[in-house]
Every structure is written in structure tokens, then in C-alpha cells.
C-alpha positions in Angstrom: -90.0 29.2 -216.7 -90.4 32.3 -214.6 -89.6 33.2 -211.1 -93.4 33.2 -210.4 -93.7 29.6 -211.8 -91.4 27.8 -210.3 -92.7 29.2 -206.6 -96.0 27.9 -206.7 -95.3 23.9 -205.8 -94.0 25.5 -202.7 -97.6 26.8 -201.9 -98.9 23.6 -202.6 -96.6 21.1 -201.6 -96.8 18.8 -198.4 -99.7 19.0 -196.0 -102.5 21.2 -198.0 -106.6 21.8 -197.6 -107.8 19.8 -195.3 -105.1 17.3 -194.7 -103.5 20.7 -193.5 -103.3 20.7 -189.5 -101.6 22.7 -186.7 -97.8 21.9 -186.6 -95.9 21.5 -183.4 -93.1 23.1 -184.8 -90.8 23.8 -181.5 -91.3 20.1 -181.0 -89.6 19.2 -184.5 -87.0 21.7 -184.1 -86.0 20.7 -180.9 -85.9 17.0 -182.2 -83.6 18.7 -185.6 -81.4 20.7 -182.9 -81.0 17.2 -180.7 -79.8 15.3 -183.5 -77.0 18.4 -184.3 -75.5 18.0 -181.1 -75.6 14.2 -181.2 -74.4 13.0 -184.4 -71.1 15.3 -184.7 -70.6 13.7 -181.3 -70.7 9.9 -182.0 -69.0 10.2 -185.3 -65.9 12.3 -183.9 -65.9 10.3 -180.3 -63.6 7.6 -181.7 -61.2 10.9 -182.4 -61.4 11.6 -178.5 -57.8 10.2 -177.6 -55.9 11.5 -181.4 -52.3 13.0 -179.8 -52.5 17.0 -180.7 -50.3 17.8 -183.7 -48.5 20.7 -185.1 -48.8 24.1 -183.7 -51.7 22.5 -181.2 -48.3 21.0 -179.3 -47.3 23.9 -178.5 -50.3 26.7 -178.5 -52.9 25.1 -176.4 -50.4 24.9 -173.5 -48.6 28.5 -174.5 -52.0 30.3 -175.2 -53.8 28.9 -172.5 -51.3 29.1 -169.8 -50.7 33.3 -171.1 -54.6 33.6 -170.9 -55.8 31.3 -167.8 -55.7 33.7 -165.4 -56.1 37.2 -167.8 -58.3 36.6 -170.4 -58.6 39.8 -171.7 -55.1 40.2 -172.8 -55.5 37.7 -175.5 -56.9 41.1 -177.3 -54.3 43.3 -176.3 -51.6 40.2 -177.0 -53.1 39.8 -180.6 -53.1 43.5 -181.0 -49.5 44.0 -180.4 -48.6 41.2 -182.6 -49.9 42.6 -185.2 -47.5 43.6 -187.5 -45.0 40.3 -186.9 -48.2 38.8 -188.6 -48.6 41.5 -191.5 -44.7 41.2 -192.1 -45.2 37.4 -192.6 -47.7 37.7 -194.9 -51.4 37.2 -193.4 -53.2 39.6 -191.0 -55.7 37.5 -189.2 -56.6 39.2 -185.8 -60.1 38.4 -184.8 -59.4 35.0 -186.2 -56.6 34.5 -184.1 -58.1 36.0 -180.7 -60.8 33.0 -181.3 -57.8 30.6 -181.9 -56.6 31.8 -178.7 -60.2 31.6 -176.9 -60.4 28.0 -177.8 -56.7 27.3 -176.6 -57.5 28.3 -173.6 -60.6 27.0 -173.0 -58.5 23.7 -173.5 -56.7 24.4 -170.7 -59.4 25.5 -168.9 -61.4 22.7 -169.5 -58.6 20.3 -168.3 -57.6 21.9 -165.3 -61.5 22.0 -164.1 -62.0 18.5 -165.3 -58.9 16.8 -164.4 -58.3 15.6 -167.7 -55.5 15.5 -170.5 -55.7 18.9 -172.5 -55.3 16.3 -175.5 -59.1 14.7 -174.6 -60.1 18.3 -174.3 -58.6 19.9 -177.3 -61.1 17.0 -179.3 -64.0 18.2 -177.4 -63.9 21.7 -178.5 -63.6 20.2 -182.2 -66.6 18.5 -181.6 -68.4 21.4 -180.1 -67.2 23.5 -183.0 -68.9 20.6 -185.3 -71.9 20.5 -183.6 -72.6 24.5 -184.0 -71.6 24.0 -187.6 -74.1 21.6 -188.6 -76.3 23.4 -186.5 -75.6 26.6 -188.9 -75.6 24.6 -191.7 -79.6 23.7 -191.0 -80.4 27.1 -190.1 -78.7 28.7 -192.9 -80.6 26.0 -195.3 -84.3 27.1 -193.2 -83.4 30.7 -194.1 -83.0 30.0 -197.9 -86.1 27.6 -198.1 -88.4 29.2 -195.4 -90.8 32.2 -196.2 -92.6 32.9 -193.1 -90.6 33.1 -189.8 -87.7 30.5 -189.3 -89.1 28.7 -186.1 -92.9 29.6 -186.6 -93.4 26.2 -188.4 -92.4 23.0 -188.5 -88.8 22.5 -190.0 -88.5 20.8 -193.5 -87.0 17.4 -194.7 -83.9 19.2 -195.5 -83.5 20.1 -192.2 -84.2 16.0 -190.7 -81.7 14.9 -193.3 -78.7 17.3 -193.0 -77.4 16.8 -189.3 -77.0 13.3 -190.7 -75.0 14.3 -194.0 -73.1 17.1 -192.1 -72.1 14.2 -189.6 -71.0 12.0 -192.4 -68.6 14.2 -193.2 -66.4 14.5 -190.6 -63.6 12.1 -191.4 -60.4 12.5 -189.9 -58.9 12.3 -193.9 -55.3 13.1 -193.0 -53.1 14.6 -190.7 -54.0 17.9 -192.0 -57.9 17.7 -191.8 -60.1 20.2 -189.8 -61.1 17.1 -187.9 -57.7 16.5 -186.7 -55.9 20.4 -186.9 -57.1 23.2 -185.8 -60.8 22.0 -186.4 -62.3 24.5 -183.0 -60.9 27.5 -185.1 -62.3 26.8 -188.7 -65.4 24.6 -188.3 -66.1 27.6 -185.8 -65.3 30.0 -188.9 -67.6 28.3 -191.2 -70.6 28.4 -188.8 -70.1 32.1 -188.4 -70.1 32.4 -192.5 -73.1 30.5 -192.9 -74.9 32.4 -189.7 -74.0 35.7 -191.7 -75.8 34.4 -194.8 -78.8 33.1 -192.9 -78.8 36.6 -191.3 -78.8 38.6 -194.9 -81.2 35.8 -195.8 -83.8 36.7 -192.8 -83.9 40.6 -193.1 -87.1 41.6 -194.2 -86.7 45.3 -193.2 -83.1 47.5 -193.7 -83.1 50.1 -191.0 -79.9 52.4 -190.0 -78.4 50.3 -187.2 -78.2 47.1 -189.5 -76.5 49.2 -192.2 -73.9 50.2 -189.4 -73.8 46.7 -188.2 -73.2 45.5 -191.8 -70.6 48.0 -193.1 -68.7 47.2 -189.5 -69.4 42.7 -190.0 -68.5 43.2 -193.5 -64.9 45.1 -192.2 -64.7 42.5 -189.5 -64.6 39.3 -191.8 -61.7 40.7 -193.5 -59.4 40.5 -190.9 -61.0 37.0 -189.3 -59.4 34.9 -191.9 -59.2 33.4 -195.4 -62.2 30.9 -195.3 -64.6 34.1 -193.7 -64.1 36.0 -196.6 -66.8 33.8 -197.8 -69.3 35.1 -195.5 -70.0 38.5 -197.7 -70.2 36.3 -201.5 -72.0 33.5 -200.1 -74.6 36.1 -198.5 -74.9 37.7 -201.9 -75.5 34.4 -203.5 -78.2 33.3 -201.4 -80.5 36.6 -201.0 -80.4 36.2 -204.6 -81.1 32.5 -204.8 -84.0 33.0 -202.6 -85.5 35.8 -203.7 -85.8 34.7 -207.0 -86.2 30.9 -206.4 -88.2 31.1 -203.0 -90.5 34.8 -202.7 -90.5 35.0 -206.7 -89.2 38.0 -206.8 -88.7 40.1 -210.2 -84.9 41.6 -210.9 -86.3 45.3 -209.9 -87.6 44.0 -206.6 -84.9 41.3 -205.8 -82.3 44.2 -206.9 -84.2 46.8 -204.2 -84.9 43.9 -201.0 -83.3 44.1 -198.0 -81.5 41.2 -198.2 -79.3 42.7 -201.3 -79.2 45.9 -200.3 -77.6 44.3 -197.0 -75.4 42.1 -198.9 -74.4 45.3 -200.5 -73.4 47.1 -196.9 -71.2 44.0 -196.3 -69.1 44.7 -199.5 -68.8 47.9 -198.8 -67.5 47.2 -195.3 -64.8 44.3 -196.6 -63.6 45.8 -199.7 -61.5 49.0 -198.5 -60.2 46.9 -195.2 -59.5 43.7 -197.3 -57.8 46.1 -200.3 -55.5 47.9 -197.6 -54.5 45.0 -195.9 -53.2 42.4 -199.0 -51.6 45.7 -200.5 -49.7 46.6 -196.8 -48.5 42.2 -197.7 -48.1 42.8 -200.8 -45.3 45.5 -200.1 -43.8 43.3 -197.2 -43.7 40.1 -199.6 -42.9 41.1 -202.9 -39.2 40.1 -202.2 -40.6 36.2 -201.2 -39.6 36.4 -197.9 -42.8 35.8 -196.0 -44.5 32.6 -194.7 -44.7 29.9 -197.3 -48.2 28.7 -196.3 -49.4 32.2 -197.1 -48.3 32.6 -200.8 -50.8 32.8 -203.2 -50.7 31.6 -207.1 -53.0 31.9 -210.1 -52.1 29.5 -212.9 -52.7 26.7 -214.8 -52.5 24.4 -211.8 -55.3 26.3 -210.0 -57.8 25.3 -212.9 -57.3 21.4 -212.0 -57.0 22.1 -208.2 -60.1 23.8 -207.7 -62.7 20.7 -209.3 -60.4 18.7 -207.0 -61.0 20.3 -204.2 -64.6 20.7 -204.7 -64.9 16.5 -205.2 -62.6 16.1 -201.6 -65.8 16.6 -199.3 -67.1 13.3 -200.7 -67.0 10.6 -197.7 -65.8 7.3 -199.8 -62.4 9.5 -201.0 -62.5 11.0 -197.1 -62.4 7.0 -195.8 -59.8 6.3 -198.1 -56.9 9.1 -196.8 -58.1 8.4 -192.9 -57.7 4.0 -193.7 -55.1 4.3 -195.8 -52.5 3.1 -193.2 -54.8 1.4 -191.3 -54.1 -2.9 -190.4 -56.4 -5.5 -191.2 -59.8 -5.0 -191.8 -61.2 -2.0 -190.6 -64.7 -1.8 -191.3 -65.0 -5.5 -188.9 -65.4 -5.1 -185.4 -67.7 -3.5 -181.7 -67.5 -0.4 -182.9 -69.3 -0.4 -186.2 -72.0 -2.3 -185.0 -72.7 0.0 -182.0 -72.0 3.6 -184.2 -74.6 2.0 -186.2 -77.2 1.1 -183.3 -77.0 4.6 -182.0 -77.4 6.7 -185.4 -79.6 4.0 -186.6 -81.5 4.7 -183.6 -82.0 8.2 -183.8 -82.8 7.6 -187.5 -85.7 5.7 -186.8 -87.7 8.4 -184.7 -86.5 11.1 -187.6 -88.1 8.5 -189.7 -91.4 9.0 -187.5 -91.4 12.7 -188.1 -90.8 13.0 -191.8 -94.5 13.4 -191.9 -95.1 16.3 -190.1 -91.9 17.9 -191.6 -92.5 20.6 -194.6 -91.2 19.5 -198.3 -90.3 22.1 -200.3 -90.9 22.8 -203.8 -88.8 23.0 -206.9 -88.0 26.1 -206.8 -86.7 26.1 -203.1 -85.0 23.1 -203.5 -82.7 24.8 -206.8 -82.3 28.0 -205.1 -80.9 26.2 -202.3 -78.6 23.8 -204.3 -76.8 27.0 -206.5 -76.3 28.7 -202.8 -74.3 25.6 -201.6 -72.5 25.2 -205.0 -71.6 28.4 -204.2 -70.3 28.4 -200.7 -68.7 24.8 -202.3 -66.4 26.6 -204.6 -65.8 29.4 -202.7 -64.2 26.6 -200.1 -62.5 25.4 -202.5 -60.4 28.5 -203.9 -58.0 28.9 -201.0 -56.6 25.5 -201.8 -56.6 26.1 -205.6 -54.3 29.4 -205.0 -52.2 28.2 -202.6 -48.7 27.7 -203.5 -48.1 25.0 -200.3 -51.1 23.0 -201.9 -49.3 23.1 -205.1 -46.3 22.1 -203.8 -47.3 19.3 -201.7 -50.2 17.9 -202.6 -50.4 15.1 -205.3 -53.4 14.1 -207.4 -54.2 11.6 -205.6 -53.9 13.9 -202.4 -56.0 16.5 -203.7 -59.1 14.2 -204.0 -58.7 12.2 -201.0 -56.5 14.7 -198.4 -58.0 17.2 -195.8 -56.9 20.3 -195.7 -58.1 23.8 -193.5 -60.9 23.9 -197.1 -62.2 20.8 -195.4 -64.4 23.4 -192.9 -66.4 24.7 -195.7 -66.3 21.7 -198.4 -67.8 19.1 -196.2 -70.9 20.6 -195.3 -71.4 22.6 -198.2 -71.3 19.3 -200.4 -73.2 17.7 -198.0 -75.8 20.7 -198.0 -75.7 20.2 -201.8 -76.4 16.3 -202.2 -78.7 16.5 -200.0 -80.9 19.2 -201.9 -80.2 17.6 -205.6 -81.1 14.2 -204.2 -84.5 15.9 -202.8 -84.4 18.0 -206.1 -84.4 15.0 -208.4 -86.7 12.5 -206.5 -88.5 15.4 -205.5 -92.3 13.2 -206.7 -91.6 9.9 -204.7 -93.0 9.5 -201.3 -90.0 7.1 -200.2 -87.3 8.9 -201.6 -86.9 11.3 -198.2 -86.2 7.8 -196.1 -84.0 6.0 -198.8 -81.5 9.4 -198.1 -82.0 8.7 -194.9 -80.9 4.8 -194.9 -77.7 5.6 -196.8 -76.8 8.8 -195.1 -77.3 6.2 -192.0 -74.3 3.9 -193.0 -72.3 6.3 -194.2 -72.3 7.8 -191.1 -71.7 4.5 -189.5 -68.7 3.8 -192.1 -67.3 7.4 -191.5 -67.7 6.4 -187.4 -65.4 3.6 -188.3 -62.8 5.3 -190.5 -62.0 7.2 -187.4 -61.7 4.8 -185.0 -59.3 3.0 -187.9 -57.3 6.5 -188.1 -57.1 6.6 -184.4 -55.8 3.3 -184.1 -53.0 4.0 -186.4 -52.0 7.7 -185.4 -51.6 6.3 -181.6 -49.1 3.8 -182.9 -46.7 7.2 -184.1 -43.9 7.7 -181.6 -43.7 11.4 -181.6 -48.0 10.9 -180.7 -47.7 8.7 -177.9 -44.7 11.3 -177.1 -47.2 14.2 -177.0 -49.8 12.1 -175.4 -47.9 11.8 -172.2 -46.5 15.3 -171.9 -50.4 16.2 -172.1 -51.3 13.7 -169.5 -48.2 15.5 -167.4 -50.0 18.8 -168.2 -53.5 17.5 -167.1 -52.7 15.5 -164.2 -49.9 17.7 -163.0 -47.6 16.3 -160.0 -46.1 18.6 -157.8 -43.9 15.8 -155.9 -40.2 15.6 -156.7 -40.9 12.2 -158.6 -43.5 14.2 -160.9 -41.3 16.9 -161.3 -38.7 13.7 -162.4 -41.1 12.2 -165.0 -41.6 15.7 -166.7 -38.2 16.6 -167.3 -37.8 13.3 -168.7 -40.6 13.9 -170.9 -39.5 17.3 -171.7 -36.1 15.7 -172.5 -37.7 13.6 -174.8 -39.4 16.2 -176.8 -36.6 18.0 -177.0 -34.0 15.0 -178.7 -36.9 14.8 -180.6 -36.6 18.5 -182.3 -33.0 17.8 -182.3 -31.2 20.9 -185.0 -34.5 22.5 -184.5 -33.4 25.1 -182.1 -36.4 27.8 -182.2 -39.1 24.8 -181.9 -36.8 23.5 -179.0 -37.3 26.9 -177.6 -41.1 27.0 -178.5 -41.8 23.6 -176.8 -39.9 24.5 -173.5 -41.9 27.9 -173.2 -45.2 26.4 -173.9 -45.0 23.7 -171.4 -43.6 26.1 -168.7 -46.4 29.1 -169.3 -49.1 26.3 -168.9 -47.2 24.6 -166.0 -46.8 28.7 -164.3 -50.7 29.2 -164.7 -51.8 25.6 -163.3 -48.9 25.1 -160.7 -46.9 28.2 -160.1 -43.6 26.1 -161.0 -41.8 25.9 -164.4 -42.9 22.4 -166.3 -39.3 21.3 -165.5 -37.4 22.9 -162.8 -33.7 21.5 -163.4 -33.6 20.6 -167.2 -31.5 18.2 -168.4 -30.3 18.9 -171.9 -28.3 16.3 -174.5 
């Protein structure tokens, strides 16, 4: 079968001749863009109260009380960090000045709302959710959509996949984007999918997007590990659509915008991306630099990576974030109202399926190798990382979050839900069957949640870093606050006990955010034991 061949069903797919009528296309989107911000929202709200863990104790207070008041210097306080970074083995600027944005936007958001930086450190995950399944649908409408992207109506892909994307987001482990540091790479993987959709859109190359590529394509190497995908996974899909979606022969595909573009961006990450792992290369040949950097290729990798890529699925998700969980978790209010509310929303999608465009064949392969694509480029960073290696099990690699998580879940969510369109692509019904089990297992992942929630806030060192927050948030300037804090602090401190530089860390975080909000130290007479 040719390129021109499979293209045609698109042309005659869906309304046609004179069932063919005008669309109200900003309509539909602005029902597909409602349901992006909704259903991140409901599934992660059981989440709202989850303790901060790891380096979140201690960088949304130190970050955001450096920053509250000067913003600016987190570039010139990443900058001059630089090379403590490069020495230990990762060079991650830009990536880290958006870590830094998002700390302190915790800590703005709680001193403006009077609420725990804890509360707020989960609402800037869900807002990094919802622009990720947002980018997920537009990056999908880019690969599938010939004409412009909000001209016409959206397609069913687009109706279906705020509810897969949702789906996804199970808090499977204490290392999962949904529980650690989920602002900073859910944010990352929207900003590699909007880069595809971007290479996907050009129709014209003029000089300012070659200089704009060439200077994105040097930018993404020093963001981070996961946006090194951006450049490949824009290669991919230019491809994938010009071949699968315009039906464009190899001389044409090779000479489109879209490739040559793709083209700009490796040349504009390759020399920075070279120079920078041979600069670590020379810093950590001797082994000395962080462990969670090192990098393997071996026979382990080869059983990691399928691993990996099988981790985004939601039944393996429910088991890691239930695993601990008391009696019967699927039972009780809050399954039956997650399900009211997406069931809800379901139903007017449901209503609108009609009016929505169904792509062809073609479209719907092109679109499924693009997010098998950006599903095993997730998954490499795990399969070469010597701390995966190390400390994840079988069993773990299946069922355990990790930082992948960002860019597995909604690329396997992306593909299921164009195979499934793909396969039952002739039956009518098929469209709201996908939608009645991506439904409940929304609903179930809603649940799995809550169950994770209920047993992460019966952890001491949690409940622990759930009051200091609270102390942070509601901050008392009276001699009895001031009391309660050093107690806290106290506490924390016994707690890192032979840990003298995280004793240090923890004391200097909570006094820079206390000096931004209060002008007084967190503690002003500290009691040590």
C-alpha cells in the first residue's frame, strides 16, 4: 500500500456530501480544552493533602523564600551554580530555573492564599497535568489535522484523550511524577510535545524559525534528560505525518518544512549536548559524581526498557499506589462521586461525538508510531540508569513510578487510544465503548489515590512535614508560635539524626522561607539534642 492510498479514507471519512454541514468548531474545542483542565483536577484532588517528600522538604521553602521577593535572581543563582552541577555529573540550567519558578510560586501561592505550601505544592502538579494533557491533544491534532488546527471541529482522538491522559495519573509510588517533583517534569513533557506539534504545524521555513530552531534545539540540551526528547520525537512525527497524513513521497517529505526544521533542531542540540556529557565525562570518569546521574548500557537495559514501556498501564499503576493500602479500597463516598463527576462530563462528550471528525487509517497509524516513539524514548532514561538498576526489582519496574512516568503515561495513553480507534476503526459504537472504560478507569485511578493518600498520611516523618508546612503557611509571629516551631524544627532535626548536612539543609530552608514571609528566622532560639 502506498502513501497516496492509505490517505484517501481521511478525505472521505466522517461527515461527507451532503450529510457534510458547517462545524462549530471553537465550540468543540472549547468543550476538549474544558475537559483538560477538569479531569487532571478530579483525579489528582484526592492527592491535595500528600506531605511533600524528598528534596520538595526542603526546596520549595529554600527556593521560594531566596526568590519571593527577587525573582530574577533565580537566573543569576542557577547561573553561578553551574559548575557545582557539571562537577556532579548533570548540567540542567533552564530545567532547574523552572524547578525554581514552580518552588516559588509554592510559596507564593501560600502566602497570598493563606494556605499550607504542602496544599499548594499539589496544585502546581495539577496545573502542570492539566497543560500536559492539554499538549498531549494538541500535539495529537497536529499529527492527524491537515488544514489549520482550530479551523475545524476537533476529532474523536481529541474527546477521548483528556480522559486517558487523566487515567493515568496514579500516584504509583513514592517516587512517581504525581507525588515528586511532578510541576517540573509533567511541565517538561508538555514543552516536548508542544515542540513536536510546532515542527508538525510549519508549513513554510523562513530565516527567523531556522534561528529559532538551531537556538530551541540548543536550549533542550541543557533543560534536562526527558527534553532531549523534544528534537527525536519531532523528527518522528513530521515524518509520520507526512507520509501517513499529506501523503507525501520520500523526495517531498525529505524537502518539507517540517523535516527540514526537525533538521535545524539537531543541529542546534548536538554540538551543545556533545560538549556538555564530554565536560561530565572528564569530571566523572573517576566515579565520584552523583549516583542518580550515572548512566549504563548492558544487558539489564534490554529487559528494563520493555518494562518501562509496560509501567504507564493504570491496573500495574493501582497496584504500587494500593499496595499498602487497609481494607478495601475500591468501597466507599469517594468512588461513587469521582465517578458521578467524570461520568458526567462523559455524557455531554458522548453528545458531541457526532460533530467530532474521525480520522482515517492512515492518520490514525501515523499517529500510533509517533507515540510509540515518544513511548520509548520515555522509557530509555530509566533503562540506562544505574540507580534504576540498582533499586528497582522486577516487580518494581512494571508497577513503580519513577521521573519516566511524565512521558510514559500519556504517551501510552496517546497510543491505546489511537490502536483502539485504529482497530475498531468500521464500528459506529466503538468511539463510546473507549469512552465507558476510559470512564471507570478514571474513576478507579480517582480511588487508588485517595487509598495512597490515606496510607502516606499515616507515615510519621509525613505528618512531621505536614505541620512544619502548616507552620510555614499559617505563620505565628507570637512567642507561643515562635514555641511550636522550634519544637517542630526540633523534631525534624532528631529526625535526620547522623545526617549532619540535611540537618543543615532543613534548618536553612525553613529560615530563608520564614526571612521572606516574616522577617524572623523560622526558629529564633534553637534547641538542639
Amino acid at each position: 500500500m502506498t502513501a497516496q492510498t492509505v490517505t484517501l479514507p481521511q478525505q472521505s471519512e466522517g461527515r461527507s456530501g451532503s450529510q457534510r454541514r458547517s462545524v462549530p468548531g471553537p465550540r468543540l474545542w472549547g468543550h476538549v480544552l474544558r475537559r483538560c483542565l477538569l479531569l487532571p483536577m478530579i483525579v489528582l484532588l484526592p492527592l491535595i493533602a500528600v506531605a511533600p517528600r524528598g528534596d520538595h522538604r526542603f526546596n520549595i521553602y529554600w527556593h521560594g523564600g531566596l526568590f519571593l521577593d527577587h525573582p530574577q535572581r533565580i537566573i543569576t543563582h542557577t547561573i553561578g551554580t553551574g559548575e557545582t552541577y557539571l562537577r556532579l555529573g548533570n548540567f540542567r540550567p533552564l530545567g532547574r530555573m523552572l524547578e525554581k519558578f514552580l518552588d516559588l510560586l509554592v510559596l507564593l501561592g501560600a502566602e497570598q492564599l493563606h494556605i499550607s505550601p504542602a496544599i499548594m505544592l499539589r496544585v502546581v502538579t495539577a496545573g502542570a497535568a492539566v497543560a500536559l494533557t492539554t499538549a498531549v491533544v494538541i500535539f495529537a491534532e497536529s499529527v492527524l489535522t491537515r488544514g489549520p488546527l482550530f479551523g475545524s471541529a476537533p476529532s474523536l482522538v481529541a474527546l477521548l484523550l483528556p480522559y486517558a491522559v487523566a487515567s493515568g495519573l496514579v500516584a504509583a509510588g513514592t517516587n512517581s511524577t504525581t507525588t515528586l517533583f511532578g510541576g517540573l517534569y509533567l511541565s517538561t513533557s508538555a514543552l516536548v510535545l508542544l515542540v513536536a506539534a510546532a515542527a508538525c504545524r510549519l508549513e513554510r521555513l523562513r530565516w527567523w524559525h531556522a534561528v529559532l530552531a538551531v537556538t530551541i534545539g540548543g536550549a533542550l540540551a541543557v533543560f534536562n534528560e526527558p527534553a532531549y526528547f523534544a528534537v527525536p520525537l519531532a523528527t518522528v512525527a513530521v515524518l509520520a505525518r507526512g507520509w501517513f497524513v499529506l501523503g507525501q513521497r520520500s523526495r517531498e517529505l525529505l524537502m518539507s518544512s517540517g523535516v527540514r526544521l526537525a533538521a535545524l533542531l539537531w543541529a542546534g542540540f548536538l554540538p551543545v549536548f556533545a560538549v556538555v556529557r564530554w565536560i561530565i565525562r572528564g569530571y566523572c570518569s573517576d566515579g565520584g559524581c552523583y549516583h542518580g546521574s550515572d548512566v549504563v548500557v548492558d544487558a539489564r537495559s534490554l529487559l528494563v526498557l520493555p518494562a518501562r514501556m509496560l509501567a504507564w498501564l493504570p491496573p500495574a499503576q493501582w497496584q504500587s499506589a494500593t499496595e499498602k493500602s487497609t481494607g478495601n479500597w475500591l468501597w466507599g463516598v469517594l468512588p461513587i462521586v469521582a465517578f458521578l463527576l467524570i461520568a458526567g462530563l462523559s455524557v455531554r462528550t458522548l453528545k458531541v461525538f457526532s460533530e467530532a471528525t474521525r480520522p482515517g487509517g492512515g492518520p490514525l497509524r501515523g499517529l500510533a508510531i509517533a507515540a510509540l516513539a515518544f513511548l520509548g524514548f520515555g522509557a530509555l532514561p530509566a533503562a540506562l540508569s544505574v540507580e534504576v538498576h540498582d533499586y528497582f526489582d522486577v516487580r518494581a519496574l512494571i508497577e513503580q513510578g519513577w521521573r519516566d512516568s511524565a512521558v510514559t503515561v500519556p504517551a501510552g495513553m496517546l497510543l491505546a487510544v489511537a490502536v483502539l480507534l485504529l482497530v475498531a476503526r468500521s464500528s459506529r459504537s466503538a468511539p463510546a465503548v473507549i469512552l465507558a472504560a476510559l470512564v471507570l478507569c478514571a474513576t478507579v485511578s480517582t480511588t487508588a489515590n485517595r487509598a495512597y493518600a490515606n496510607t502516606s498520611a499515616s507515615w510519621a516523618s509525613a505528618q512531621l512535614d505536614n505541620r512544619i508546612a502548616l507552620a510555614v503557611g499559617g505563620f505565628e509571629r507570637s512567642p507561643a508560635g515562635n514555641e511550636r516551631r522550634c519544637a517542630l524544627l526540633d523534631e525534624g532535626l532528631r529526625n535526620l539524626d547522623g545526617e549532619p548536612v540535611r540537618q543543615k539543609r532543613l534548618t536553612e530552608s525553613l529560615d530563608a522561607a520564614a526571612n521572606a514571609l516574616a522577617g524572623v528566622p523560622f526558629c529564633q532560639v534553637l534547641r538542639l539534642r
